[in-house]
N, C-alpha and C positions, 0 to 999 in steps of 0.2 A: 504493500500500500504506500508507503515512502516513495518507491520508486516511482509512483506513478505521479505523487504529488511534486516529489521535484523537478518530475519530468517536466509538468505542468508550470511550475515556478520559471523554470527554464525558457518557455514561452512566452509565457506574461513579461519579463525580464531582461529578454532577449541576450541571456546570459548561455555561451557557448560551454566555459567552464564546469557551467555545472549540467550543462547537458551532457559533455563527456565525461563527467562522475557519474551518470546514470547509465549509461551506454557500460561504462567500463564496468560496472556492478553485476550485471547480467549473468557474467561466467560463475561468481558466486553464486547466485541462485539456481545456476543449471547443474552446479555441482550439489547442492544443497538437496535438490530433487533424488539424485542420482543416489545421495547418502540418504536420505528415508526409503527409498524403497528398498536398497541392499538391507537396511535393519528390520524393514516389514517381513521383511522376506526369508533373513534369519530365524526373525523370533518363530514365523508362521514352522520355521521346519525344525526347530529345537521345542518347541512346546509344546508343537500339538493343541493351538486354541480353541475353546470350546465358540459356538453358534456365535453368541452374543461378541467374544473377542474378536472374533474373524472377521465379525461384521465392520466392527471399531476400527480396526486395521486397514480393511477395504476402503471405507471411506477414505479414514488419513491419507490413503495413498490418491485418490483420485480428489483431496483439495490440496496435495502438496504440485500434483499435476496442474490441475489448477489456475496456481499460485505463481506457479513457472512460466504460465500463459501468459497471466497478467503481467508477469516481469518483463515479456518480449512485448506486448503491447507499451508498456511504458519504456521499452528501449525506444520503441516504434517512432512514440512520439519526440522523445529528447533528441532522436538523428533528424524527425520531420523541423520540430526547434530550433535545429540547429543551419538547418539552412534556410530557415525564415529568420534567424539574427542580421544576418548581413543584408537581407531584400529589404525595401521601404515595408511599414508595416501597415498590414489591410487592419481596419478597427470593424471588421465585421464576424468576429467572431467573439462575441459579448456571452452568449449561451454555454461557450465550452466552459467555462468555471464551473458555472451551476451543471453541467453535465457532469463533470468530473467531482464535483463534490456529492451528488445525487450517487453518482457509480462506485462511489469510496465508500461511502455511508453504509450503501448493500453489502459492500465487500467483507465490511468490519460485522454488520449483524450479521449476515450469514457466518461468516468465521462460532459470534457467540453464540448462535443458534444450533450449534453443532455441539458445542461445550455447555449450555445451560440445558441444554433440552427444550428450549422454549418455542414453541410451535405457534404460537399467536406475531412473535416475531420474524418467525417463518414466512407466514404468511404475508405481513408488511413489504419484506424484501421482494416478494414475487409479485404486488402490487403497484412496488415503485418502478419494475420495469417498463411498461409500455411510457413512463413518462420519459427517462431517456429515448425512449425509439421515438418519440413524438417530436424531442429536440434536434434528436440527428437530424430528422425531416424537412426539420423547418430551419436548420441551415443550412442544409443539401439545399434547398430553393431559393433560399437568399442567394446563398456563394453560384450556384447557375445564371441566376436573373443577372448578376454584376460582372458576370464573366463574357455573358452577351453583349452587357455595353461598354466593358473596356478590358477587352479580349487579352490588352497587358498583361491583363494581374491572373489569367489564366492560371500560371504554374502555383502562383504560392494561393490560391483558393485551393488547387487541387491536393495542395498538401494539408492545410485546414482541415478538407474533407476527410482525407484519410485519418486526422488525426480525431474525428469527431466519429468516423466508423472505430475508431482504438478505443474510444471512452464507451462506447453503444457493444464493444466487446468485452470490456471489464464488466460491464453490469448484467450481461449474459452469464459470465462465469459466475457471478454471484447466487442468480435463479438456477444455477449446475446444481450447488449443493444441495439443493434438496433433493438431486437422487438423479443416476445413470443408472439404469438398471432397479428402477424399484427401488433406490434407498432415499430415504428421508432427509430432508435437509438439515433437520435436528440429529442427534447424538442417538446412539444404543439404547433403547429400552427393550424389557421383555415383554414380547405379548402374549396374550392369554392363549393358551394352550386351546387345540383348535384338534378335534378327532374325528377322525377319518371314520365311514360306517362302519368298512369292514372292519376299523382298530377295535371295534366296540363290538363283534362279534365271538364268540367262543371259536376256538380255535379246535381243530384235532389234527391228526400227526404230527410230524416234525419238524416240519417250515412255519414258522409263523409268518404273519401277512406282513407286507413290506411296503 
């Protein structure tokens, strides 16, 4: 979440320096990824996890993946920053703050929605989605309508854009956690045990039902 903010300061700032601190931080993160899954992956074959651990693990690994997106998303934008430092600057991108700051917000509740169990902020996080896709939209149409009439500033709208589809993809990964594959956006609980007809029938011979 850092990276993306400073990606973002970066921009505002028109500060090259620290968009190549963000840019350079990256391999951290990919290496960071690379060491949770080698220990998910240990523990899963020295333990032997029961249901509920397995499940805890699976997730971790798919918002440490995640987490690695958003880290290449905010390289994305610190190298898009970084060559809109030196061009004159378009003052039409007023939206990306409040976009990035909307995409952060989700990022951080979904993170605690996975650690508190809290499923009413589950749902908020998945709420405040369509309001970023609503912004990319409506700067997707500004940055087009200004590019028709001064076809100049063509490249650095075009990087704008990109960098406003990179905040409309943090806040995607955010609505991720609650689940690939059937998992919840919140944390491990157990659920009420659930039986099968057959489980509930008498058995005879030596197979029981499966």
């Amino acid at each position: 979440m850092d990276q993306t903010r400073l990606a973002m300061k970066s921009l505002a700032e028109a500060d090259i320096a620290l968009a190549d601190k963000v840019i350079a931080a990256d391999d951290e993160l990919d290496r960071l990824e690379v060491q949770i899954d080698d220990e998910a992956i240990r523990y899963m074959t020295l333990r032997g996890p029961v249901a509920s651990e397995l499940r805890l693990i699976v997730v971790g690994m798919k918002a440490s993946h995640d987490l690695e997106r958003v880290g290449d998303e905010a390289t994305g934008i610190a190298r898009r920053s970084r060559k809109l430092a030196i061009e004159p600057r378009l003052e039409l991108y007023a939206d990306l703050p409040r976009m990035s700051k909307i995409a952060l917000e989700m990022l951080r509740d979904a993170l605690d929605c996975f650690v508190q169990e809290d499923e009413q902020k589950a749902l908020s996080v998945i709420r405040r989605d369509p309001e970023v896709d609503n912004l990319n939209r409506l700067l997707y149409r500004r940055l087009t309508s200004y590019m028709i009439e001064r076809p100049d500033t063509i490249a650095r709208a075009l990087e704008l854009m990109f960098i406003s589809k990179s905040l409309e993809r943090i806040a995607d990964h955010a609505t991720k956690h609650r689940g690939g594959n059937g998992v919840p956006l919140q944390g491990p609980r157990h659920p009420p045990q659930r039986h099968r007809k057959q489980d509930m029938l008498p058995t005879t011979g030596s197979n029981p039902p499966v």
